[in-house]
C-alpha positions as semicolon CSV with decimal commas, in nm:
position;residue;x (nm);y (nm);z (nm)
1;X;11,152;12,376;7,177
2;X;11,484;12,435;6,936
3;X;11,709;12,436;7,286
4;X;11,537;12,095;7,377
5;X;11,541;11,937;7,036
6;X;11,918;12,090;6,906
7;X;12,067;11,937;7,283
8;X;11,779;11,637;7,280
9;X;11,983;11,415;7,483
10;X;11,931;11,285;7,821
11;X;12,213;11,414;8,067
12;X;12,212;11,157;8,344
13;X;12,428;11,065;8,633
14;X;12,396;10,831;8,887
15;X;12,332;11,121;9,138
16;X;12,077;11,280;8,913
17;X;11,907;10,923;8,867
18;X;11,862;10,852;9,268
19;X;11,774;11,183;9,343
20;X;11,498;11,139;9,102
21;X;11,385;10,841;9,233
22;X;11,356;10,918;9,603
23;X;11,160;11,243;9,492
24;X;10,936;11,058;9,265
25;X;10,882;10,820;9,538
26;X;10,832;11,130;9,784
27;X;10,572;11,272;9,505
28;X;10,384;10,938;9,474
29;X;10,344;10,880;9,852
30;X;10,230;11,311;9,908
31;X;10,004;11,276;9,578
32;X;9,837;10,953;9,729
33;X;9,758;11,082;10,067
34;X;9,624;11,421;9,972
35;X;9,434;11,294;9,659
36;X;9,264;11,057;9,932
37;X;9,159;11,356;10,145
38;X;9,036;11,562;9,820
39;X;8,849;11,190;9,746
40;X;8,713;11,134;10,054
41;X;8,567;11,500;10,078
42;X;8,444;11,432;9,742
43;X;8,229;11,172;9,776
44;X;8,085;11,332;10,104
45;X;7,974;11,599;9,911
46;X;7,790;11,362;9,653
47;X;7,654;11,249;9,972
48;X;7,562;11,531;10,167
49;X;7,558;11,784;9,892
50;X;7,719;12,032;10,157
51;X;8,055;12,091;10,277
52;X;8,124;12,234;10,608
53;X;8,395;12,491;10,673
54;X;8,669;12,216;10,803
55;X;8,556;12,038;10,465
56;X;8,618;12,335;10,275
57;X;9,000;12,415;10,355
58;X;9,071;12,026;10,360
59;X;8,987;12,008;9,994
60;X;9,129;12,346;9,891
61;X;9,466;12,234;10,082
62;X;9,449;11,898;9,929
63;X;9,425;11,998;9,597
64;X;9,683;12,265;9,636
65;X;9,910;11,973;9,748
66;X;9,839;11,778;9,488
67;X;9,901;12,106;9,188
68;X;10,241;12,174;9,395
69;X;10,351;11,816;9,419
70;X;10,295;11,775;9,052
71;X;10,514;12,114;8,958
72;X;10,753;12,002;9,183
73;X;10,820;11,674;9,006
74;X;10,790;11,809;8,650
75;X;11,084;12,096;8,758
76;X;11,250;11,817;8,950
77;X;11,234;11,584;8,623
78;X;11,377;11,858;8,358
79;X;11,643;11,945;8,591
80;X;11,775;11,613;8,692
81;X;11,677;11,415;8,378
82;X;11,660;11,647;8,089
83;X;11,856;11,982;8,190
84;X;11,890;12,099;7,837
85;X;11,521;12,223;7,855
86;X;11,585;12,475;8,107
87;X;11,719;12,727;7,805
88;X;11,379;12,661;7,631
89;X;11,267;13,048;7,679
90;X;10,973;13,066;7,937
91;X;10,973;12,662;8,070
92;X;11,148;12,768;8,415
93;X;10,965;13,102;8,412
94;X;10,623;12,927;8,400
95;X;10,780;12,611;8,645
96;X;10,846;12,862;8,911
97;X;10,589;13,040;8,913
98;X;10,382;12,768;8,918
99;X;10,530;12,593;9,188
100;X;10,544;12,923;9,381
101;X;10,191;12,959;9,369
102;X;10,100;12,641;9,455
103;X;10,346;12,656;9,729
104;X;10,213;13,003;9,895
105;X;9,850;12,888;9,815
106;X;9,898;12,572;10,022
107;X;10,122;12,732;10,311
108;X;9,806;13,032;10,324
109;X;9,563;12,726;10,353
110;X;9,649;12,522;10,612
111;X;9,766;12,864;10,821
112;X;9,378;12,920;10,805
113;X;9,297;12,562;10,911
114;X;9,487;12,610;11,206
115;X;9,412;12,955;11,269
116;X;9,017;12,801;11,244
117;X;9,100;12,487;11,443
118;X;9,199;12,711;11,731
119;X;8,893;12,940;11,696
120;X;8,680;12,680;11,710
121;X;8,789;12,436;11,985
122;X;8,957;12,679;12,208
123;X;8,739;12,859;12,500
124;X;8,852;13,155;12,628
125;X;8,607;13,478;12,734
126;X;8,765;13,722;12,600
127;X;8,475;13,965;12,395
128;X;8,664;13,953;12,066
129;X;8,743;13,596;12,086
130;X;8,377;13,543;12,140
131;X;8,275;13,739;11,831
132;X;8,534;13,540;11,620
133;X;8,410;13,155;11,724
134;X;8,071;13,302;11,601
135;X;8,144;13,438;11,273
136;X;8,429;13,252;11,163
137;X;8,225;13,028;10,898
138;X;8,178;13,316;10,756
139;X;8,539;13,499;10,765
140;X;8,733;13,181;10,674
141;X;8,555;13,167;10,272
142;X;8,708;13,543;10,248
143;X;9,014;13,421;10,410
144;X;9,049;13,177;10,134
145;X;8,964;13,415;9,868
146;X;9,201;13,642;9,987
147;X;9,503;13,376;9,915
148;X;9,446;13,380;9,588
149;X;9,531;13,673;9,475
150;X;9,830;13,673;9,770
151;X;9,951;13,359;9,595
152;X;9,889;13,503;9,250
153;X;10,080;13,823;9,330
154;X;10,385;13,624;9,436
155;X;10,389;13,372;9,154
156;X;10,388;13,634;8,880
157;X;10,697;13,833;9,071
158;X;10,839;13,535;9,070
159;X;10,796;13,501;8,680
160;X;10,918;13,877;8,604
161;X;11,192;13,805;8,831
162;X;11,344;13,527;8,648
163;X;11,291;13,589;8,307
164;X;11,441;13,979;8,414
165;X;11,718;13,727;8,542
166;X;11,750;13,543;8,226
167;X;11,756;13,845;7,981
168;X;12,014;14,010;8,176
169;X;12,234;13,642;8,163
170;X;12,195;13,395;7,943
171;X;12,406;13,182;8,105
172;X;12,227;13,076;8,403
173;X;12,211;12,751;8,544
174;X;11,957;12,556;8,756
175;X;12,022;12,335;9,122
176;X;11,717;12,281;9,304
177;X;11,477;12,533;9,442
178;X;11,569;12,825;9,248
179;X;11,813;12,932;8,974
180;X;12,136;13,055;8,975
181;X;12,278;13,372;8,799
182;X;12,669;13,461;8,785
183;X;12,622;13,817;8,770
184;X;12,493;14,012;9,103
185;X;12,173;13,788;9,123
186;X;12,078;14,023;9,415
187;X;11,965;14,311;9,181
188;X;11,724;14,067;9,091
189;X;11,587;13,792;9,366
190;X;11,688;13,967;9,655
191;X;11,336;14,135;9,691
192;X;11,162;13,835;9,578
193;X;11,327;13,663;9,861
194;X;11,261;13,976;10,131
195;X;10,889;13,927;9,969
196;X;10,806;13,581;10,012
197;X;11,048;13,571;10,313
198;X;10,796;13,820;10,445
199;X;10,493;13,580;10,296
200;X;10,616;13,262;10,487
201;X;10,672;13,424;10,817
202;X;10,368;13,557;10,808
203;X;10,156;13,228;10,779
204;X;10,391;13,077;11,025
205;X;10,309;13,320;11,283
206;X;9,983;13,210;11,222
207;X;10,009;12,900;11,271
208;X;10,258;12,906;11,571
209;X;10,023;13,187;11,749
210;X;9,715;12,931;11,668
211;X;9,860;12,632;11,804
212;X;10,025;12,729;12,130
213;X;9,631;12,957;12,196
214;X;9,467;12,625;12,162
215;X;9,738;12,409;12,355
216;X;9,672;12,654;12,665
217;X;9,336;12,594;12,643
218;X;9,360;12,236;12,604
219;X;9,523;12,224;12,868
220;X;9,390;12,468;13,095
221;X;9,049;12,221;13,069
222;X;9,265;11,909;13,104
223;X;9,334;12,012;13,370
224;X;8,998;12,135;13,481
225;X;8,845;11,812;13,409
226;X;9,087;11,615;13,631
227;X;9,035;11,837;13,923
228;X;8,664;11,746;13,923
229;X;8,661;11,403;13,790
230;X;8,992;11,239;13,739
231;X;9,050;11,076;13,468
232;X;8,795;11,009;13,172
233;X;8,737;10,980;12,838
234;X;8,682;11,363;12,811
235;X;9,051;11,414;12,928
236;X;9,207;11,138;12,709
237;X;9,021;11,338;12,405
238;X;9,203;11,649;12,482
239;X;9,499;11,447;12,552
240;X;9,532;11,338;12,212
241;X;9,439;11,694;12,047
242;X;9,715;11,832;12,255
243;X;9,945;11,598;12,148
244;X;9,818;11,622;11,743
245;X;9,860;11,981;11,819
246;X;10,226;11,967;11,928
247;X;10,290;11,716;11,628
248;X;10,165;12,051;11,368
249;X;10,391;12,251;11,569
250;X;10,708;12,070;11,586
251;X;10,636;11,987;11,170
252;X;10,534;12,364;11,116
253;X;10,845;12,528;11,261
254;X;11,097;12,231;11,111
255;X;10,893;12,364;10,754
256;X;10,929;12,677;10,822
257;X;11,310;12,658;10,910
258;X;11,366;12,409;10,551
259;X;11,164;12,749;10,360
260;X;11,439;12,973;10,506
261;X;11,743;12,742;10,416
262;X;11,568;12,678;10,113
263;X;11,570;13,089;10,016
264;X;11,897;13,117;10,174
265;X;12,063;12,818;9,999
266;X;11,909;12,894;9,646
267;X;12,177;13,127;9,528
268;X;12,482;12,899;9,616
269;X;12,600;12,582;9,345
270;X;12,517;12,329;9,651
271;X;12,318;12,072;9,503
272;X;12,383;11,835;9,772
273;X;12,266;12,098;10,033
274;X;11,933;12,127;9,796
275;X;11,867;11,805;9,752
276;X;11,801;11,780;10,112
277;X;11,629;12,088;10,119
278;X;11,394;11,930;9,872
279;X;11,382;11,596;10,036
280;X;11,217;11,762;10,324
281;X;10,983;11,935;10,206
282;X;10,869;11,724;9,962
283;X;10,773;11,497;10,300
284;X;10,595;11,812;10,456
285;X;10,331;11,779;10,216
286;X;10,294;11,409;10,293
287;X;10,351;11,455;10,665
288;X;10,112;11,671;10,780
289;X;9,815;11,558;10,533
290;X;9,914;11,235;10,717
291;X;9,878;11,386;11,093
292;X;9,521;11,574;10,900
293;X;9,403;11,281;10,839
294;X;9,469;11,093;11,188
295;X;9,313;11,352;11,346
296;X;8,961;11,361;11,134
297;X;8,789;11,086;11,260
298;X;8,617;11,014;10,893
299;X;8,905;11,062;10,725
300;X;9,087;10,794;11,005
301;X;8,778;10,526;10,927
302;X;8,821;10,571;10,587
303;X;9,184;10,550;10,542
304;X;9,190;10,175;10,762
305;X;8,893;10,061;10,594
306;X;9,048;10,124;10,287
307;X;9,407;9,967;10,386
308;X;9,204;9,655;10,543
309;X;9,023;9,611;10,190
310;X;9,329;9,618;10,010
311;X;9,486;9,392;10,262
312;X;9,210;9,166;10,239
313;X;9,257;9,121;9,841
314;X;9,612;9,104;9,797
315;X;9,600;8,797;10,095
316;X;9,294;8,652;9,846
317;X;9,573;8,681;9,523
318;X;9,833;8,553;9,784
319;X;9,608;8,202;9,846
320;X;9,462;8,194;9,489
């Protein structure tokens, strides 16, 4: 803590200060909405004592949301509020890797919700497909296990990475997502980029494949459905998961498109360009928790009876 104590002086402009409080706005708004979901799923459990496998990933991606959310404002505080700390010898190290695996974890978890969303609701005969819908309570628990040590084995490259960085240059300096080096930073985060590049599209083809598999089938049975009986309340259901569907994949490829700039962007002095980058997504996380919600009908009557509560006090305090 020398670095932090010898410089121990706030460094604070007027950008740094409204950066910092949009994102801790951002981080309040994501922590609230996915610490309601782990909540919620909580309490069921003291309930039930039983989750279900929908249960399951909702709580593992909540939390994940919550740990990266977190990271994410503690780097975003150092570097905007106190940036001396970031020559305090394995703080960004530990950050970034962090916030990396927290990051991967989350982006691993809600590619299996989809993938398991589109398993479960969509119908098509195929013999494989058949055999999947049947076991996949029992493949998605080794699907999650299996992120861990995916997300582990990216946060600690990212670690070596850095602090390889750091030895190599100690005169490094932070803006946003990553940090910067002045000497040929390629020899160093170009395969950690290539890596998790490799990481993100992976989950995103996941999650792209899932969702336009289950909007065919949605709407192959839509349209079923109207054929025989016009319109009911069987075809306004499907309706609505077709258009929650389109909603994850219109937020899902605008993510996965922010991920890229975000890599690509890292090793330029931009921090205009990563503030934005940040900005959105930092409202990812809140987003599509948000749209997860909505579409969980206990999660939905939760969430308004809990609004109309609070409504219903802060009109008593009004009157009193």
């Amino acid at each position: 803590m020398e670095a932090c104590s010898s410089q121990g002086k706030f460094n604070v402009t007027t950008y740094n200060a409204v950066a910092m409080a949009i994102i801790t706005l951002q981080t309040f708004a994501g922590m609230w909405i996915n610490a309601f979901i782990v909540s919620v799923l909580c309490v069921s459990w003291v309930k039930k004592r039983s989750f279900n496998t929908n249960e399951k990933i909702l709580l593992l991606l909540g939390c994940s949301r919550v740990g990266y959310l977190c990271t994410a404002w503690v780097g975003s505080f150092i570097e905007n509020i106190y940036s001396f700390c970031v020559y305090v010898h394995q703080k960004i190290q530990i950050i970034s890797a962090l916030l990396s695996f927290f990051n991967i974890f989350s982006l691993w978890i809600s590619a299996i919700l989809s993938v398991f969303y589109c398993i479960k609701i969509a119908n098509f005969q195929h013999t494989f497909f058949i055999y999947l819908k049947v076991r996949i309570d029992r493949i998605v628990p080794w699907l999650m296990l299996t992120s861990v040590p995916v997300s582990l084995g990216v946060s600690v490259f990212v670690y070596i990475v850095i602090d390889e960085a750091r030895c190599d240059n100690n005169n490094c300096t932070t803006s946003g997502y990553l940090w910067h080096l002045t000497v040929r930073p390629e020899l160093h985060f170009f395969p950690l980029y290539f890596f998790t590049g490799f990481v993100y599209a992976t989950a995103f083809a996941a999650v792209i494949s899932s969702a336009l598999l289950l909007l065919f089938s949605l709407w192959r049975h839509k349209h079923r459905m109207q054929t025989k009986s016009g319109k009911n309340v069987s075809v306004d259901a499907h309706i609505k998961a077709m258009k929650s569907i389109l909603s994850f994949f219109f937020i899902y490829t605008f993510n996965f498109i922010i991920l890229t700039l975000s890599l690509i962007y890292s090793l330029k002095k931009e921090k205009a360009v990563m503030f934005f980058i940040t900005f959105f997504l930092y409202s990812f996380s809140a987003a599509h928790s948000l749209i997860l919600i909505f579409s969980n009908p206990k999660l939905e009557k939760t969430l308004l009876r809990t609004l109309s509560c609070l409504k219903c006090k802060i009109c008593m305090r009004h009157e009193t």
